[in-house]
KEKE-3310 file (N, C-alpha, C; in steps of 0.2 Angstrom, whole numbers, plus 5000, padded with zeros to 4 digits):
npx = (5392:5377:5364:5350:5343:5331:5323:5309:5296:5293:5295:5308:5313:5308:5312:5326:5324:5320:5330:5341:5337:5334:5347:5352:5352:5346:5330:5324:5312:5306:5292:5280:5269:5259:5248:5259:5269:5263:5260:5271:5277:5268:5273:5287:5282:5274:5285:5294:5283:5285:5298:5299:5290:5298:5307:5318:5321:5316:5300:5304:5315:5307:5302:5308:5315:5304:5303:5316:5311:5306:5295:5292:5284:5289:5304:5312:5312:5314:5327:5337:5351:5356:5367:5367:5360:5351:5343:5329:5319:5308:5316:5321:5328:5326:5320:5328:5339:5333:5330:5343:5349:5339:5346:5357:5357:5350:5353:5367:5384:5392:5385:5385:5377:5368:5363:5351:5349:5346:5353:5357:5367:5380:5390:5382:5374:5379:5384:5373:5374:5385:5393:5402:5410:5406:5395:5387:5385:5373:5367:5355:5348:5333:5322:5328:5329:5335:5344:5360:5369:5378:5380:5393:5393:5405:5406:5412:5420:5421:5425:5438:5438:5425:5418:5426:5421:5407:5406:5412:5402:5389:5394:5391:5378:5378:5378:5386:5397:5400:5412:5411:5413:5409:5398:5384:5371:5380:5387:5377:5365:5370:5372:5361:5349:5352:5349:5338:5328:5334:5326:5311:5314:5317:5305:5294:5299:5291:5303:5300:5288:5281:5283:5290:5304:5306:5308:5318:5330:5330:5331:5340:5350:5350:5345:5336:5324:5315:5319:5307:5300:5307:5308:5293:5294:5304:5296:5290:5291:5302:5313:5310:5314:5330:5336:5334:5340:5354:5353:5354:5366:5376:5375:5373:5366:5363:5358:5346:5325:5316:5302:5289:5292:5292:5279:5270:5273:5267:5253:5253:5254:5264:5267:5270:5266:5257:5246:5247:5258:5269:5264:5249:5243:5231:5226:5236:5251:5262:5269:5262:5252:5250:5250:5236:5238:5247:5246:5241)
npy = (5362:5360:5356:5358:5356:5360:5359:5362:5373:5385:5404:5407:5392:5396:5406:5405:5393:5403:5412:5403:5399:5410:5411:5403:5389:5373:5368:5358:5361:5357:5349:5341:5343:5349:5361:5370:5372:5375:5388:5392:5390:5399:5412:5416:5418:5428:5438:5440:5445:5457:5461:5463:5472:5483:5483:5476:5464:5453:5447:5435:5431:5430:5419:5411:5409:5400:5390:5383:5376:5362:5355:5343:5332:5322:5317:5307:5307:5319:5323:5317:5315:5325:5339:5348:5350:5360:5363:5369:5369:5372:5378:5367:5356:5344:5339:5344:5336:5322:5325:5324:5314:5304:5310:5304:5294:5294:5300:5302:5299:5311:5322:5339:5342:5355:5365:5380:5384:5396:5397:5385:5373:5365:5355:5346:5343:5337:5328:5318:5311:5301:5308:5320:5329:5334:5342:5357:5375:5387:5402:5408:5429:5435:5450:5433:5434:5447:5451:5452:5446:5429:5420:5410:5391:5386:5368:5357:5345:5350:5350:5359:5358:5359:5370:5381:5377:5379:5393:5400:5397:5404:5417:5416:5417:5432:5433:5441:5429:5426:5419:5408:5402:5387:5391:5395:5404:5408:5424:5434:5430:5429:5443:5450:5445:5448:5458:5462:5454:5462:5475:5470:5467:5480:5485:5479:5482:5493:5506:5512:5513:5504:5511:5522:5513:5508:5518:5528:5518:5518:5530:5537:5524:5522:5513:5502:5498:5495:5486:5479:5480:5471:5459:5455:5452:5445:5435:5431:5419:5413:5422:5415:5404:5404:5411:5402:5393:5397:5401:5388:5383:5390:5393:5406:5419:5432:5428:5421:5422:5434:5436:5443:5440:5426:5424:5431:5423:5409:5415:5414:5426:5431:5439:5448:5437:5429:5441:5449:5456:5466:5474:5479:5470:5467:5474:5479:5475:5484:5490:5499:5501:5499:5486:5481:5478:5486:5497:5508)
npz = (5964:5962:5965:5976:5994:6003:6020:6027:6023:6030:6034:6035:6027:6014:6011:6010:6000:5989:5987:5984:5969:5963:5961:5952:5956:5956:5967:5980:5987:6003:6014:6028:6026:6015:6015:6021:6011:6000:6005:6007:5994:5988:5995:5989:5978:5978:5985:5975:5965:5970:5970:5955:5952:5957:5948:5948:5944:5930:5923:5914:5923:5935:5932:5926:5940:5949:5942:5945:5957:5965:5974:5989:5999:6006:6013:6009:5996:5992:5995:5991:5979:5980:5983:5992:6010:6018:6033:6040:6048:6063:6078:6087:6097:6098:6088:6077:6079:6077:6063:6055:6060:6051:6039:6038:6033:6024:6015:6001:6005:6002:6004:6010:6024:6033:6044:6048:6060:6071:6083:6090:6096:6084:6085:6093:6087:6075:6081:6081:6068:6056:6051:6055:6050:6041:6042:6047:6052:6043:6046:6041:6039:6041:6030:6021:6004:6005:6017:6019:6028:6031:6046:6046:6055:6062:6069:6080:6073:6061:6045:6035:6022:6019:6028:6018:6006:6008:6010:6001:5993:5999:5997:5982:5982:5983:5996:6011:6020:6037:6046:6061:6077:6085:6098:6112:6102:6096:6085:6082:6087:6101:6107:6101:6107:6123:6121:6119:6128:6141:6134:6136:6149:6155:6151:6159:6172:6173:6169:6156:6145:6130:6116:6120:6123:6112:6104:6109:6105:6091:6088:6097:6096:6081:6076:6066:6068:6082:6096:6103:6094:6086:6091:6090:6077:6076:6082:6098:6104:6096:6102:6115:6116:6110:6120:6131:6127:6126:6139:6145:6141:6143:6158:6165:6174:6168:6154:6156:6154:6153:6163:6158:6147:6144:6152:6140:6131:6134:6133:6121:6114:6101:6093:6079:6070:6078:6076:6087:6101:6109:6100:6092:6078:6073:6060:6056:6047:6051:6065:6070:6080:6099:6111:6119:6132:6135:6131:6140)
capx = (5386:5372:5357:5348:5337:5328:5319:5304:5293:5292:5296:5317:5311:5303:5318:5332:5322:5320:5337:5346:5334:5333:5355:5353:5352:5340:5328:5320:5307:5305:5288:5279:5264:5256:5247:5264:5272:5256:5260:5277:5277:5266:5276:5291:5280:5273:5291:5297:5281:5288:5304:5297:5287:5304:5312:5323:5321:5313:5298:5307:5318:5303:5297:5315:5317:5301:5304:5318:5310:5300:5291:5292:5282:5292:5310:5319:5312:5318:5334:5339:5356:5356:5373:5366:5354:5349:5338:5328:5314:5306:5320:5318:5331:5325:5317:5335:5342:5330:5329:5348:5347:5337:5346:5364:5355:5345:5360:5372:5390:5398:5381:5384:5372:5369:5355:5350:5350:5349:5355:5359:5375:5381:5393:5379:5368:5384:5384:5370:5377:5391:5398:5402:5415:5400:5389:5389:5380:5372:5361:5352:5344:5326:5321:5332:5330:5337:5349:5366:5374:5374:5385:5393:5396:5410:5406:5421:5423:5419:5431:5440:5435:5417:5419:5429:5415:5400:5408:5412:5394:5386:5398:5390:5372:5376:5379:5393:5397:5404:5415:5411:5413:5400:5396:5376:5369:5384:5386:5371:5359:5373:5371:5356:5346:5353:5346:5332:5327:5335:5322:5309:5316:5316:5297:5294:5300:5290:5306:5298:5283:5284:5283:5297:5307:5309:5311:5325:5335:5328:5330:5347:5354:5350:5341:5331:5317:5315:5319:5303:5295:5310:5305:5288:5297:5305:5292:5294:5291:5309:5317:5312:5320:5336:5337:5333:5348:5359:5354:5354:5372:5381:5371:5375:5361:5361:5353:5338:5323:5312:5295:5285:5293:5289:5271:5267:5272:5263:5248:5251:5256:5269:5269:5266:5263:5248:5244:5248:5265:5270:5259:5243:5245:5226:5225:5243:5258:5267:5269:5259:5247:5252:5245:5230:5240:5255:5245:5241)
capy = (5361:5364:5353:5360:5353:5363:5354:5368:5379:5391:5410:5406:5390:5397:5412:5402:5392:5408:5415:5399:5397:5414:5411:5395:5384:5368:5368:5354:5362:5349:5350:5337:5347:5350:5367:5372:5370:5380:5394:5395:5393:5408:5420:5415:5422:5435:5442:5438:5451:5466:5462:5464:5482:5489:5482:5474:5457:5452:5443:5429:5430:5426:5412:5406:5406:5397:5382:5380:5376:5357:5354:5338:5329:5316:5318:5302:5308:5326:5323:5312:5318:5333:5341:5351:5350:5364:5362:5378:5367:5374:5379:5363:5352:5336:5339:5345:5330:5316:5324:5326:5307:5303:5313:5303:5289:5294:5305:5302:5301:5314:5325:5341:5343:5362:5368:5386:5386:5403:5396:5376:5367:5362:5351:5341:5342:5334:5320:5313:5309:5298:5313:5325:5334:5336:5345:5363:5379:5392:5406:5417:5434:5438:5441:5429:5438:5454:5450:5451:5442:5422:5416:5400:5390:5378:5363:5356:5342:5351:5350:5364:5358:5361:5377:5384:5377:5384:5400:5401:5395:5409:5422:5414:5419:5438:5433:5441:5426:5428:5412:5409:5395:5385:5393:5395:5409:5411:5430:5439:5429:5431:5450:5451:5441:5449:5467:5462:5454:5469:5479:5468:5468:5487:5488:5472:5484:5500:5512:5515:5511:5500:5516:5526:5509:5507:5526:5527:5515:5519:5538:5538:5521:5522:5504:5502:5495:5496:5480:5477:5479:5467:5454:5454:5451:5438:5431:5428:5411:5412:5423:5411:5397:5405:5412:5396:5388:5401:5400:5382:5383:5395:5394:5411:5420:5437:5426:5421:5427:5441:5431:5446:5434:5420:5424:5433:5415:5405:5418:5415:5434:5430:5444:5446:5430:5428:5446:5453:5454:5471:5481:5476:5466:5465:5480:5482:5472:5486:5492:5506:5502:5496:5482:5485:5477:5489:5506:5513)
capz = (5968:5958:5968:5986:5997:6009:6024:6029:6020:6032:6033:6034:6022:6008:6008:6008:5994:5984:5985:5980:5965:5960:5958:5946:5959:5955:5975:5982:5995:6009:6021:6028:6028:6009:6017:6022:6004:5996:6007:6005:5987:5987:5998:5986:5971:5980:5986:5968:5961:5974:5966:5948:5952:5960:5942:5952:5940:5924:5920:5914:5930:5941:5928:5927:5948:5953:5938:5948:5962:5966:5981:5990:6006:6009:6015:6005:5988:5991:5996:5985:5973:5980:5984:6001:6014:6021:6038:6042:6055:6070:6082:6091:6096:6096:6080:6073:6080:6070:6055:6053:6060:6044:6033:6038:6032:6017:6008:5999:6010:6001:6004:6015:6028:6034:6050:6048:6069:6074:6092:6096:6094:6076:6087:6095:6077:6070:6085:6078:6062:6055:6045:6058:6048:6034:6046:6045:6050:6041:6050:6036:6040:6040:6026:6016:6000:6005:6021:6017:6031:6032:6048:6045:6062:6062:6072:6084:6070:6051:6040:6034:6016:6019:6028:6013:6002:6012:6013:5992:5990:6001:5993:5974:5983:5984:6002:6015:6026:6042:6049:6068:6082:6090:6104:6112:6101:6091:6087:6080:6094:6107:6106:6099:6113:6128:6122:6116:6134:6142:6134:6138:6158:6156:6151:6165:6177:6171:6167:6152:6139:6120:6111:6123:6124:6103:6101:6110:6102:6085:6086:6098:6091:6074:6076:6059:6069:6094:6100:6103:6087:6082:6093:6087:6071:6076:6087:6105:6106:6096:6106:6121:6114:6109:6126:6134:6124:6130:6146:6148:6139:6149:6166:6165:6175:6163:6150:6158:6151:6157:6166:6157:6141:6146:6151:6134:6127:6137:6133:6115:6112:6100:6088:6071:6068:6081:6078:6094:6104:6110:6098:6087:6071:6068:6059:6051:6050:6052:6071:6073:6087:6105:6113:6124:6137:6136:6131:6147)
cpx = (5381:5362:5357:5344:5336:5324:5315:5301:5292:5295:5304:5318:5312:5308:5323:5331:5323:5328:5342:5342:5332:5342:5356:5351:5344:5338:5325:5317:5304:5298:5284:5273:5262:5254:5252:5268:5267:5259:5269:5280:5276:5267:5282:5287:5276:5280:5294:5292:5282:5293:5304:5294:5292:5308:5318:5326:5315:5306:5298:5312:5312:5302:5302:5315:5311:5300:5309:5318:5304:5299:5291:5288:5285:5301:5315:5319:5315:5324:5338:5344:5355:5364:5374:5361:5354:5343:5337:5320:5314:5312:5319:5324:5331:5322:5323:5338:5338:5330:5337:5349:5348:5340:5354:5361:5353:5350:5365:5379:5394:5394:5383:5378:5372:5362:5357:5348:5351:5355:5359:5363:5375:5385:5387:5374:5374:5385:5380:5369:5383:5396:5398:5406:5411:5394:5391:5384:5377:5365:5359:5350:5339:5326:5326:5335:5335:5342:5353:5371:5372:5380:5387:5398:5398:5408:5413:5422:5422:5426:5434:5438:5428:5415:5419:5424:5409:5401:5409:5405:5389:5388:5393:5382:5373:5379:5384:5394:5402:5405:5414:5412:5408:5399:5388:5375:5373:5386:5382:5366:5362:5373:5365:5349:5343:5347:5341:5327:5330:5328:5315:5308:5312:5308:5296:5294:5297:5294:5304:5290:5286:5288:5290:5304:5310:5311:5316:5330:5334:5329:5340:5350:5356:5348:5338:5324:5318:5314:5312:5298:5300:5309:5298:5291:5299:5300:5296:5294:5301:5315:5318:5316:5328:5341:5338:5339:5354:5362:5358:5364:5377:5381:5375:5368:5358:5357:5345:5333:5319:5306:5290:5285:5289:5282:5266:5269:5270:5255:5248:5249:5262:5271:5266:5261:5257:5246:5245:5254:5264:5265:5254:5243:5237:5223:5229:5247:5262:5265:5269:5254:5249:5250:5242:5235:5245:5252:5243:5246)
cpy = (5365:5361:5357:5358:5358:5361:5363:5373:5385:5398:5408:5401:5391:5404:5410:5397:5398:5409:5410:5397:5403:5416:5407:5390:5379:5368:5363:5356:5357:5351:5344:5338:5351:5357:5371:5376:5375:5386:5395:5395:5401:5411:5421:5419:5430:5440:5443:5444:5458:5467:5467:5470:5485:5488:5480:5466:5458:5448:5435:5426:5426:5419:5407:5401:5401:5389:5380:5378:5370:5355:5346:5336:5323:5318:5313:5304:5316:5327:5319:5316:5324:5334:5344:5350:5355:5365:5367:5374:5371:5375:5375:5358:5345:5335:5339:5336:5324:5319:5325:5318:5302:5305:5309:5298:5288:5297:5303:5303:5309:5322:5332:5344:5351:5363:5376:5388:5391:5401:5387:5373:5363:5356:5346:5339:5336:5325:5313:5309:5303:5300:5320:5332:5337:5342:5352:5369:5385:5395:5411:5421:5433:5444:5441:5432:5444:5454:5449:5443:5434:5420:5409:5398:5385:5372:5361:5352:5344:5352:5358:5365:5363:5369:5381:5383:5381:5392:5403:5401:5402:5417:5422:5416:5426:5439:5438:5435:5428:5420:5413:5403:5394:5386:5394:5403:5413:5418:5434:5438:5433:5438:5454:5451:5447:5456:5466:5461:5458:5473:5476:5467:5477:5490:5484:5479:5491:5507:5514:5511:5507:5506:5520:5520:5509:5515:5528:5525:5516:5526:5539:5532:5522:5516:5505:5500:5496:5490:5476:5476:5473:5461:5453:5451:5445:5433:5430:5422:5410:5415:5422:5408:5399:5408:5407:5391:5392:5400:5393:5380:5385:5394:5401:5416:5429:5434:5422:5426:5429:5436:5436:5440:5430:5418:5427:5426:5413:5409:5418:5422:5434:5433:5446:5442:5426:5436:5451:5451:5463:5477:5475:5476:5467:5469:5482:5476:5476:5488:5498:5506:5496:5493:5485:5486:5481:5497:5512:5517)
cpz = (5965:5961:5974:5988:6001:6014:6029:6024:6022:6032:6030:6027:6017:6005:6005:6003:5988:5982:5980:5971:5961:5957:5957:5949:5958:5965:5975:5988:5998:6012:6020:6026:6020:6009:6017:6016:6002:5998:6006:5997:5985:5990:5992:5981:5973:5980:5977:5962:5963:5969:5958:5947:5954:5954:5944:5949:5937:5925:5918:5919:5934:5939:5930:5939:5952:5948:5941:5954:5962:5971:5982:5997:6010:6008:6010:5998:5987:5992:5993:5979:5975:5984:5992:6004:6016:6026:6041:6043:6058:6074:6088:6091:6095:6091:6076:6074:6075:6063:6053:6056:6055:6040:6033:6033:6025:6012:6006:6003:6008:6002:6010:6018:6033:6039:6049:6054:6068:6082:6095:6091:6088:6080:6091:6089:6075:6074:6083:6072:6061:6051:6048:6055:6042:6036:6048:6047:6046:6040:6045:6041:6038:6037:6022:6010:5999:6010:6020:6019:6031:6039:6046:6053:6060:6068:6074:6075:6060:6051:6038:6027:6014:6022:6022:6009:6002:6011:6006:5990:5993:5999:5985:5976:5984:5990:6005:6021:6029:6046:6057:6072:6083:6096:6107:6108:6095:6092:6089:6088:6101:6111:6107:6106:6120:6127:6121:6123:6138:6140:6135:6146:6159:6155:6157:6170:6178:6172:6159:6147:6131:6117:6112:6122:6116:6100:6101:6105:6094:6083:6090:6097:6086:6071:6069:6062:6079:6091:6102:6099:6083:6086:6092:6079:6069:6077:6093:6106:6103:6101:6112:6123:6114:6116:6132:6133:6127:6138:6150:6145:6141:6156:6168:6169:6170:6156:6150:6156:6155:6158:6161:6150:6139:6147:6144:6131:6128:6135:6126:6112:6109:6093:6082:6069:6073:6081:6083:6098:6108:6106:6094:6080:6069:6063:6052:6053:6051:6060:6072:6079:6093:6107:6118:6128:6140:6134:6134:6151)
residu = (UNK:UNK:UNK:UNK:UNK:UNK:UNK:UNK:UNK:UNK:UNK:UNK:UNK:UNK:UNK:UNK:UNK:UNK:UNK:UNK:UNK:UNK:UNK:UNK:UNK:UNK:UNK:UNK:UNK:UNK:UNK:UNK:UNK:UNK:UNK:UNK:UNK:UNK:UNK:UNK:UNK:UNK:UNK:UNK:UNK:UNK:UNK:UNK:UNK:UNK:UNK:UNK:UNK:UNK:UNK:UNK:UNK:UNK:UNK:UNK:UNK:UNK:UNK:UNK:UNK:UNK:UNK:UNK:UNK:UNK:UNK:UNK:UNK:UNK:UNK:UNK:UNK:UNK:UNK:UNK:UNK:UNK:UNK:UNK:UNK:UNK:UNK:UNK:UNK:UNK:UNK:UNK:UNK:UNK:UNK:UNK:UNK:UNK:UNK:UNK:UNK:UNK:UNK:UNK:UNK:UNK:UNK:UNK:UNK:UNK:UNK:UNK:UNK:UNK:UNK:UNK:UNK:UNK:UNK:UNK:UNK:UNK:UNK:UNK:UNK:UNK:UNK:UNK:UNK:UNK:UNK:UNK:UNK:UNK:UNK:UNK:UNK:UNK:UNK:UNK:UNK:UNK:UNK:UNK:UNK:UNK:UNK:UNK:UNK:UNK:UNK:UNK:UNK:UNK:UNK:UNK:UNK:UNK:UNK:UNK:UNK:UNK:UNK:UNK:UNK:UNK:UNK:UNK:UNK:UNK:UNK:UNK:UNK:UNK:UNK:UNK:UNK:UNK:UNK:UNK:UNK:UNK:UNK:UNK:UNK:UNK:UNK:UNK:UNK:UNK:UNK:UNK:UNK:UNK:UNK:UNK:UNK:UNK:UNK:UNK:UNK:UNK:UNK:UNK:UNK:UNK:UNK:UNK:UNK:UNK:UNK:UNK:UNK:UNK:UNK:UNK:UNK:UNK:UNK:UNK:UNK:UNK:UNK:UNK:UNK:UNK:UNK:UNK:UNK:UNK:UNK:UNK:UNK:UNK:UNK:UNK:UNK:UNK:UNK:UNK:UNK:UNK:UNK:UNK:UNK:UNK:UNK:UNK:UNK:UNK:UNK:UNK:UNK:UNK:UNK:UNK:UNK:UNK:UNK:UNK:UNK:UNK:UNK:UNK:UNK:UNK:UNK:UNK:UNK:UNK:UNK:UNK:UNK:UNK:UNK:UNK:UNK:UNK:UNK:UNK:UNK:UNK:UNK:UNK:UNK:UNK:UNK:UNK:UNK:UNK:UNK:UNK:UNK:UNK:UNK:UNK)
# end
């Protein structure tokens, strides 16, 4: 397995490009979107000169990993002879469903097909195929470069092959993958989610502030980052969605999201990535200042 496809340029995208093309691998970056491409070229070259002042790779290393990387707009000519796909889309399931649609259609039969889903069903991704047993999860970490773990989710119908394959191949990236079922949210989210809404609940209900809320768990967990600087991180609009697939998955009433959620994304307060979530990005992107909304 020496070809990859990527379908997205974005953050998840533009990493799981890098990585696999900074470990031999020939990449075909997918977006439809030419802007898209541009920018995630250039976070790839960006992260690739952090690398290069920590001495952490060569020179030639960089040169090496972004010639093996070509950018495509159109999805038949990029996935073309390639060994995998790898789908790292919007976390959007009717979007997953058509492009994995298309890609039964466009790829070679013997092609495995892979969604980077933090959260939605490899077994119903795999429905929409004619090669259920080809269809395969694998959830990177954020960011990609540097994340160790990859889950990989078996679908009711994957093969044991492909598995086994997946799981050699993400080992041959540095990786540690962890084998999991298809269940809503998997492990990392399954876990990850609830607490994160919890802490979210817990500001909602004024037992505590941003600042007291991520101290806690960063000073008496041992958290590397508060839950609520890690949802900005994410973005909330993700951890709507993934709570929304749970919930709707489960009908479990503990994974319902927090309404405070739910109105910060309707209010387009979705972290980082607009600047402002629970603290203020206009400034720094690191989470030193509190959102107005929250620093009284």
């Amino acid at each position: 397995m020496k070809h990859i496809a990527v379908i997205g340029a974005g953050t998840m995208g533009n990493g799981i490009a890098h990585t696999f093309a900074q470990n031999g691998f020939k990449v075909n970056l997918i977006d439809l979107n030419q802007a898209s491409l541009d920018r995630g070229l250039a976070t790839i070259s960006k992260n690739l000169d952090r690398m290069l002042a920590k001495e952490k790779i060569s020179e030639a290393d960089k040169k090496t990993t972004l010639n093996n990387i070509d950018s495509f707009t159109e999805l038949s000519k990029g996935v073309k002879q390639v060994d995998l796909v790898v789908e790292a889309a919007v976390e959007n399931v009717d979007i997953k469903l058509n492009i994995f649609k298309d890609l039964d259609g466009l790829c070679d039969e013997n092609t495995i097909l892979a969604t980077n889903t933090s959260s939605i069903s490899i077994t119903q991704i795999a429905a929409a195929t004619k090669r259920p047993d080809r269809i395969i999860g694998m959830h990177f970490m954020n960011p990609v470069p540097i994340m160790k773990l990859v889950e990989i989710i078996r679908g009711y119908s994957t093969s044991d092959k492909v598995t086994n394959t997946i799981m050699t191949l993400s080992e041959s990236l540095g990786k540690v993958p962890v084998k999991v079922n298809d269940y809503p949210g998997f492990v990392a989210n399954r876990i990850l989610m609830p607490m994160i809404n919890e802490s979210i609940e817990t500001l909602y209900n004024g037992v505590a502030g941003v600042y007291e809320i991520d101290t806690v768990m960063k000073l008496g967990m041992a958290h590397p980052m508060g839950p609520l600087q890690l949802a900005d991180f994410i973005g909330l609009d993700v951890c709507l969605s993934i709570l929304n697939v749970m919930y709707d998955g489960f009908k479990n009433p503990k994974y319902a999201p927090c309404p405070l959620l739910v109105n910060m994304v309707r209010a387009g307060k979705l972290g980082v990535k607009a600047g402002e979530g629970f603290y203020d990005y206009s400034e720094s992107k690191k989470a030193e200042k509190i959102s107005a909304q929250f620093s009284n």
